[in-house]
N, C-alpha and C positions, 0 to 999 in steps of 0.2 A: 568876317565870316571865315571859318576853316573848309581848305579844303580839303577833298579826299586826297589821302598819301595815293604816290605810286606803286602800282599792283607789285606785290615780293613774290614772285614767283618760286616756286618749289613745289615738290610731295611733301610725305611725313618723314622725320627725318629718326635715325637713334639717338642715342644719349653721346654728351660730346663727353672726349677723352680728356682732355685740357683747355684750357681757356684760348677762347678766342681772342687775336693777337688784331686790336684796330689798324685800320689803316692812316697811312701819317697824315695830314690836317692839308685837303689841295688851295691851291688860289681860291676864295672865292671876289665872285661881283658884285659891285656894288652897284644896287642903279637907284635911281629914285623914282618912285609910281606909288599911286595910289596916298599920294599927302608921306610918304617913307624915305626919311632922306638916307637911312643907311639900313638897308637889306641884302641881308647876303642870299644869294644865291647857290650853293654847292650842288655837283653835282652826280652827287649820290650820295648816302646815309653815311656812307665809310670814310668821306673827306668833310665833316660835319667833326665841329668841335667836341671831344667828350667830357661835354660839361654837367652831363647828369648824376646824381649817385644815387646808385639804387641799391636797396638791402632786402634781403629774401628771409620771410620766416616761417618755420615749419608749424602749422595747427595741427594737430592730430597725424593719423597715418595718409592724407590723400589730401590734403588743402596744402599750400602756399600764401600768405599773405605779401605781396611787394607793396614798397614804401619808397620814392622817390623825390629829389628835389627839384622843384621848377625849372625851365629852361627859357622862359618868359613868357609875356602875357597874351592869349590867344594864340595858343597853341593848343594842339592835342597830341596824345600819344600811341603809338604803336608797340603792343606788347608780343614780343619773340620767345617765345620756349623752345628752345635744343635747334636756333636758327629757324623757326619757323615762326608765321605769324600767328598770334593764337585769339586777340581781339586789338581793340580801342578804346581808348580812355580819356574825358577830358579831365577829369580828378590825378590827384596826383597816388592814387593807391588803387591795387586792384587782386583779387583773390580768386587761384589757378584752383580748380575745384577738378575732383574724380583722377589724381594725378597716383599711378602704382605703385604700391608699396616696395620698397628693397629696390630702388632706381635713383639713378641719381639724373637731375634738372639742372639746368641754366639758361638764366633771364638775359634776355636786354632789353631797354627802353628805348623809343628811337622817337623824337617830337619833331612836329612837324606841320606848316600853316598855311598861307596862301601863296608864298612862294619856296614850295617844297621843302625838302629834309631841313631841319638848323638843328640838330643837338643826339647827340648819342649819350646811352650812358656805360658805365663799365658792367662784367659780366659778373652774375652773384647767381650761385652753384649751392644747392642741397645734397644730401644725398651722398654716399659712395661711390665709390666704382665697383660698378657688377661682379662678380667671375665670371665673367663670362668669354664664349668667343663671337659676341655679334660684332657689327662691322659698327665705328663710333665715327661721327661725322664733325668737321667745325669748317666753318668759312674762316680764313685765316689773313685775308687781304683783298683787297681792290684790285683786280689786274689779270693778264690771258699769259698762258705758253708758259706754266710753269716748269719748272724741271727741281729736284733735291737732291740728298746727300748725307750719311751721315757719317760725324768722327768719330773718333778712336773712342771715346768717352759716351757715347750716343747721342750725340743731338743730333737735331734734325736742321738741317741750311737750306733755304729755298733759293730761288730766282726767277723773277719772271717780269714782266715786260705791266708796269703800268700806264692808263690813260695822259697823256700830253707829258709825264713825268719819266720818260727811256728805261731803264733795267734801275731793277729793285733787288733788295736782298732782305732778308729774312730769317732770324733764326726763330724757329718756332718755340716758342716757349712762355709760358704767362707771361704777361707784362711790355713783352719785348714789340718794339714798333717796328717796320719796315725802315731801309734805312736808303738812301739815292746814292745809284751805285753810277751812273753814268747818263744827265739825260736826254744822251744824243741817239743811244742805244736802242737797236730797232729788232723786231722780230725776237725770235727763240734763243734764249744764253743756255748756257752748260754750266752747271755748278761743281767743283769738287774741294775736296780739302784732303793737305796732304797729309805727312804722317806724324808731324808735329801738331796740328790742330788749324790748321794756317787756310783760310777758304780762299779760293778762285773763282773768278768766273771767265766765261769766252763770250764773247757777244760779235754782232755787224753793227755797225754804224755807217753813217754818212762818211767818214772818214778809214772806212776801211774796217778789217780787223781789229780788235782790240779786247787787249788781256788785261782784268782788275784784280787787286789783291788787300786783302784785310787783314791789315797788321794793327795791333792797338789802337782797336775799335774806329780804325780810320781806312777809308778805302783811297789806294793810287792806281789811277789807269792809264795804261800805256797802247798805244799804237803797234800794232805789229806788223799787219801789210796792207799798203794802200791800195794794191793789189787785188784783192777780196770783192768777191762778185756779191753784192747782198741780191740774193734771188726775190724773183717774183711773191713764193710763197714763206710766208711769214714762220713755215716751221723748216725753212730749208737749214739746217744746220748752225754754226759750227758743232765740233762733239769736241769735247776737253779729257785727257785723261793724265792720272800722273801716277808716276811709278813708283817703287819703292824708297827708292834715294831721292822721292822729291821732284824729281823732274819734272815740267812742264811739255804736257804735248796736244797740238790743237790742227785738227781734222779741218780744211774748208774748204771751196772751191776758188780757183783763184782765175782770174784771166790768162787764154793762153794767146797764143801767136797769131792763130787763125783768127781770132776775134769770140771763141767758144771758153767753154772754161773744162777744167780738169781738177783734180782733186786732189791739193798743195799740203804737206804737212810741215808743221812747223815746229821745232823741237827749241827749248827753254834751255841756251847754255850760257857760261859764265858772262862771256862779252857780248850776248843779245840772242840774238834768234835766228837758228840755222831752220832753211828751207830746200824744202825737196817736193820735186814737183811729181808726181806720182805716175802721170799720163793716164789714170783711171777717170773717163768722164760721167760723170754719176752723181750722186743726192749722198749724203750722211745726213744724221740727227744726230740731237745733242747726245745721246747714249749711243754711238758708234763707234769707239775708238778706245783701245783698250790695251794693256801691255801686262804682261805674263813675266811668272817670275824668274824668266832665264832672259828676258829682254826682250822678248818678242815682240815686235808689235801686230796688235791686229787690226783689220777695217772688215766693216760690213756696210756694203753700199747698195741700193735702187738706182739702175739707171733709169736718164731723164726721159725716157720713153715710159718706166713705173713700166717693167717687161720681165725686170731678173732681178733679185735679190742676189748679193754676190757676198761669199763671206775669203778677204782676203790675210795672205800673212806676210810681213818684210821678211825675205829669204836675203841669203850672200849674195845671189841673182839677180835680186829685185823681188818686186811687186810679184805674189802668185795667188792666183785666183783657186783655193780649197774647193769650194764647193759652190751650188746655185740653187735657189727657187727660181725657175720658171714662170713667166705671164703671173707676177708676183706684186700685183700694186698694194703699193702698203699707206695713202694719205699725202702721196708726193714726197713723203720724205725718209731717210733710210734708216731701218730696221735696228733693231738695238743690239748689242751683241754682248753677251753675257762669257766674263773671265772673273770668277771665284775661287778663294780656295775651296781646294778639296773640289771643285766642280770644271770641268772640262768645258773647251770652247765651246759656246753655242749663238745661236739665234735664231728667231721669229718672224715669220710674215705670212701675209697671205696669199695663198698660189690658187690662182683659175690650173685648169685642170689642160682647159684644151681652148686657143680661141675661139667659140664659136658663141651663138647669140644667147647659150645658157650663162648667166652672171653670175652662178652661185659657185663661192669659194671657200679653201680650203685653209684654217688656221694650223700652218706645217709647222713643229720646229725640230730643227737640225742642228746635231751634236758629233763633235769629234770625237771618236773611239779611237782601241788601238788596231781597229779593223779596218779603219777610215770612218766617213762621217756616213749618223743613220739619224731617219726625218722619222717624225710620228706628226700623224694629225690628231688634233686635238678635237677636233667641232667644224661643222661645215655651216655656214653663213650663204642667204642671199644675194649677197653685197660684199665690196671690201670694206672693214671696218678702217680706222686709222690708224693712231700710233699706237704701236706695243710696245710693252715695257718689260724689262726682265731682270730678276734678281738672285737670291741663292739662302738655302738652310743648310746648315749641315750637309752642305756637300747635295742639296737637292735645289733642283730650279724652284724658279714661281713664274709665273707671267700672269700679267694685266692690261689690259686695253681699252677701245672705244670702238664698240660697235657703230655699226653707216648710220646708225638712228637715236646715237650720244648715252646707249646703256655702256657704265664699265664694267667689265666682266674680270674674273680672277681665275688662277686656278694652279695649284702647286703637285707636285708629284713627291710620294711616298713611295718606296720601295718598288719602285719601277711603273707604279700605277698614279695615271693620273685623276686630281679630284677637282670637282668647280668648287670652288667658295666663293663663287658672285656676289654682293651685296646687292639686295632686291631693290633696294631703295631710289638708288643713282641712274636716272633715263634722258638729264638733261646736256651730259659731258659734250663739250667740242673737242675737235682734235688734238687737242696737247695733252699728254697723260705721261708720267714718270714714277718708278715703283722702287722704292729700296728697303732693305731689310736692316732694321733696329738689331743695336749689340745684344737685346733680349731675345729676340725672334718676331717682335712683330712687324707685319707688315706696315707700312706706311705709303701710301698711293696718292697723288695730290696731279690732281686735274684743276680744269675751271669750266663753268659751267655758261654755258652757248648764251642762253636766255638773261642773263645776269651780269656776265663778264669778274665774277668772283674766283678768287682762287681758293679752293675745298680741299681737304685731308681728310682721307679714308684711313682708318686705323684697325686694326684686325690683330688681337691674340694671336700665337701662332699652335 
């Protein structure tokens, strides 16, 4: 007898921009029950072998006919349009009716019997790509706390933390699988790539700090400081940044004397890794830590009380603290800070106004001028939402987030005016959200979603 698949939670979703990238194939178990000497067990659709093929064909202007291969006996299937469930099948064919003219589809088949998911098939796409500027959705991996990145040439790099397998890496792009970047690797990584094409990540582990690098299509990861507090909260940091020459520089909080920790940096030179201990006690996230094109380094921190947002800069003095939000909680962990060309220092969070037993807050953000730094609020919130993310056009911001109730919101500024471009769609995001902007302009937003534990890319024309 088959049984019911596992509820696929979602809404309705847009047309996806590019092919969804499977996730790599996990352990599965083998037990024996029910007269079965070898069943596997995986445990979810995404660590399920992709052994189905499936081919999409176009009937007229509004049908689909899909055609699929078996994935064994007594099973049934689950049929997905644009990442959503759209019915069930025990035959191996099935035809998408009333589907809009001038859109573009993509299928997947996902089989599945009495002991859950066993078979996926690959992704088969009608249709073009719209002109449009709606927001295009795909699930892109298995996995939470994502963070991306793009190079010189525009792809897109992810990283993010999957189930029982530590930090994953990712370049989004058809065909391309997740690849095991480390998996001892715990909580939120910072991805960047330098200026030759060369990606990094910064991760915590059990063993402290540690910095990975992907040279011909091979990752080595090294240890940086044993030192390294991995915090309580799964999105407490490190932040990675690297500079024009290359450089490696990596944001964390490290043990201090007292038995507390303070905010360590650690800079990538020829004989290994020069450290400086900052004496700022406070949170970063992986998008805090950023360096300007005369060398400057910059930090923007949340201390551990979640009281101030602080946006700092390495002076000949030392450490000096620019500017503040105020009773500024931003998700536990610290605010991102935005260094573009053509675009001046800035950063994002949320500021309560005054403590008192009103909780509704204020999305500030604040920019250096050459008048000093000036805040604009953007939207006032209930709640603090969680992580903001922040990026750059032509010399104009963007910023995107997670609402306290997992909606992401967006919203870019135009000639001094700012405009929401939310996507209506997205109500299930958890805390970890990262935004960069494409060599074309568009946006590119890649959260994971609370109910699922997938990692999603929101894609947006600019």
């Amino acid at each position: 007898m088959v049984s019911r698949p596992p509820r696929v939670s979602g809404t309705r979703y847009g047309v996806f921009g590019r092919s969804g990238a499977a996730a790599s194939v996990a352990a599965a178990l083998v037990l024996a029950a029910c007269g079965n000497s070898d069943v596997r067990i995986y445990p979810g659709p995404e660590a399920t072998p992709q052994s189905i093929e499936l081919a999409a064909t176009a009937v007229g202007q509004d049908q689909a006919v899909l055609n699929w291969t078996s994935a064994g006996p007594g099973l049934a299937y689950q049929v997905q349009r644009n990442g959503v469930s759209i019915a069930t099948a025990t035959d191996l064919q099935f035809v998408d009716r009333g589907l809009a003219a001038g859109q573009r589809f993509c299928w997947r088949v996902l089989a599945y019997g009495g002991f859950g998911w066993q078979a996926r098939s690959n992704e088969a796409c009608l249709g073009t790509e719209p002109d449009t500027t709606a927001w295009r959705y795909e699930r892109i991996a298995a996995g939470r706390w994502p963070t991306i990145a793009v190079d010189p040439s525009g792809n897109l790099h992810a990283c993010f933390v999957a189930p029982g397998s530590g930090v994953r890496y990712l370049q989004v792009a058809p065909g391309r699988e997740p690849e095991a970047v480390d998996a001892d690797g715990a909580g939120q990584c910072s991805v960047a790539v330098d200026p030759t094409g060369v990606v990094r990540i910064a991760y915590l582990s059990r063993f402290g700090l540690r910095h990975a690098v992907r040279e011909s299509g091979r990752w080595t990861a090294s240890t940086v400081d044993v030192e390294a507090r991995v915090g309580v909260l799964r999105t407490d940091g490190p932040a990675l940044a690297i500079d024009a020459a290359g450089q490696s520089r990596i944001a964390y909080r490290r043990l201090a004397a007292d038995g507390g920790s303070a905010i360590a940096l650690a800079t990538r030179v020829e004989a290994g890794w020069r450290f400086e201990l900052t004496g700022i006690r406070a949170l970063v996230g992986p998008r805090s830590l950023a360096v300007d094109g005369d060398g400057t380094v910059w930090l923007a921190t949340v201390d551990e009380l979640g009281q101030a947002a602080v946006a700092w800069a390495r002076r000949i003095e030392g450490w000096r603290a620019e500017t503040s939000i105020v009773l500024a909680p931003n998700g536990g962990s610290g605010p991102p800070l935005l260094l573009a060309a053509a675009a001046a220092p800035a950063f994002a969070a949320f500021q309560r106004n005054a403590p008192t037993v009103d909780a509704r807050t204020v999305l500030r953000f604040a920019e250096r001028a050459a008048a000093g730094w000036r805040t604009t609020d953007l939207e006032a919130f209930t709640a603090p939402g969680e992580r903001v993310a922040l990026s750059a056009w032509t010399g104009e911001p963007r910023l995107a987030l997670v609402e306290a109730g997992g909606r992401v919101r967006a919203w870019t500024r135009v000639e001094g005016a700012w405009t929401d471009l939310s996507p209506g769609d997205v109500t299930d995001a958890s805390g970890a959200l990262d935004l960069v902007t494409g060599t074309d302009g568009q946006w590119h937003v890649v959260y994971d979603r609370a109910l699922e534990g997938g990692v999603w890319l929101a894609s947006r024309a600019p």
